[in-house]
C-alpha positions in Angstrom: 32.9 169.2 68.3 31.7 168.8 71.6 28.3 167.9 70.9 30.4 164.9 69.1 32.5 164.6 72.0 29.3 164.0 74.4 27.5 161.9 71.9 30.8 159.6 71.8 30.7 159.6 75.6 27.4 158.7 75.7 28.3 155.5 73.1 31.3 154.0 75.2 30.3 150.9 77.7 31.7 147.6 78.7 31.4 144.6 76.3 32.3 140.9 76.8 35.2 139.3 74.4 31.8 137.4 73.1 30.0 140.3 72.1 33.0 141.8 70.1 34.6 138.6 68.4 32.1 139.2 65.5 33.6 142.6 64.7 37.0 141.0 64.8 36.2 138.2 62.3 35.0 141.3 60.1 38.5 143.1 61.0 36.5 146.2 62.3 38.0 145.7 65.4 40.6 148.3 66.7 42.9 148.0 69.9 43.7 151.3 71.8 46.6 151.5 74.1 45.5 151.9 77.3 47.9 155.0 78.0 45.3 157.0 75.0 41.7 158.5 75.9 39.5 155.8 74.2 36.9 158.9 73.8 40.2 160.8 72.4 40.6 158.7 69.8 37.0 158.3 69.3 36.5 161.7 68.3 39.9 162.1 66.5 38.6 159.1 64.1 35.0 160.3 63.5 36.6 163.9 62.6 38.9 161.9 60.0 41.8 163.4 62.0 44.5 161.7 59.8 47.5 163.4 61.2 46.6 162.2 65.0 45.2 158.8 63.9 48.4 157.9 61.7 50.4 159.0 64.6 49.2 156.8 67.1 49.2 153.9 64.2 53.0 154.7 63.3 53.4 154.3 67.3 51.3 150.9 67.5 48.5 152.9 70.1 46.4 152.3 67.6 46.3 148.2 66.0 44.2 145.2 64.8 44.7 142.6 67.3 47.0 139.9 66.2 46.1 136.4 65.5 47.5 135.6 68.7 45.2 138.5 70.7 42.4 137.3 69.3 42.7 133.2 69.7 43.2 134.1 73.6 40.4 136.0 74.0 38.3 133.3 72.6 39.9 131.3 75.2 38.5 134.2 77.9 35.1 135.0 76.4 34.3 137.2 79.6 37.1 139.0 79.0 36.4 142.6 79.3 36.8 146.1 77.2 35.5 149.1 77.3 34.1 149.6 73.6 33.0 152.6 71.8 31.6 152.2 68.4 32.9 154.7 65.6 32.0 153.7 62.1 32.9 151.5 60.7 34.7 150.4 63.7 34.8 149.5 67.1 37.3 151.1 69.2 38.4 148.6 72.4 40.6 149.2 75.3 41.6 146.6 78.0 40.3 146.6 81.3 43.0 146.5 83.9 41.8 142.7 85.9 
């Protein structure tokens, strides 16, 4: 686990709105609140820890970005995120401006 935990750690970065609109039009894209640990739910999701994951889903932490999300950051393409990728996804969390 925490070999998975570091490995995570050592995936997450910054990304650009451009560099993550292609995993939205492929609705891979997920949206984590920014009161969760992106690396939290990182882990939680690569262990297939349904429990956690469906909790923070039932509680909207954890979404798709809506229509409307997604149309303004095309309008911001150097919008900024810190990204992890977890397959298939790829977990984003805002970046306070």
């Amino acid at each position: 686990m925490d070999d998975l935990r570091a490995e995570l750690a050592g995936m997450m970065d910054e990304a650009e709105w451009d560099w993550l609109a292609p995993h939205a039009r492929r609705n891979a894209l997920l949206v984590v609140d920014i009161d969760l640990d992106l690396l939290e739910v990182g882990v939680a999701i690569a262990n297939d820890n349904v429990s956690s994951v469906q909790h923070w889903v039932n509680e909207q932490l954890v979404y798709k970005p809506s229509t409307q999300q997604v149309s303004d950051w095309n309008n911001t393409p150097t919008r900024r995120f810190t990204a992890l990728i977890v397959q298939p996804y790829v977990l984003i969390q805002a970046i306070a401006a």
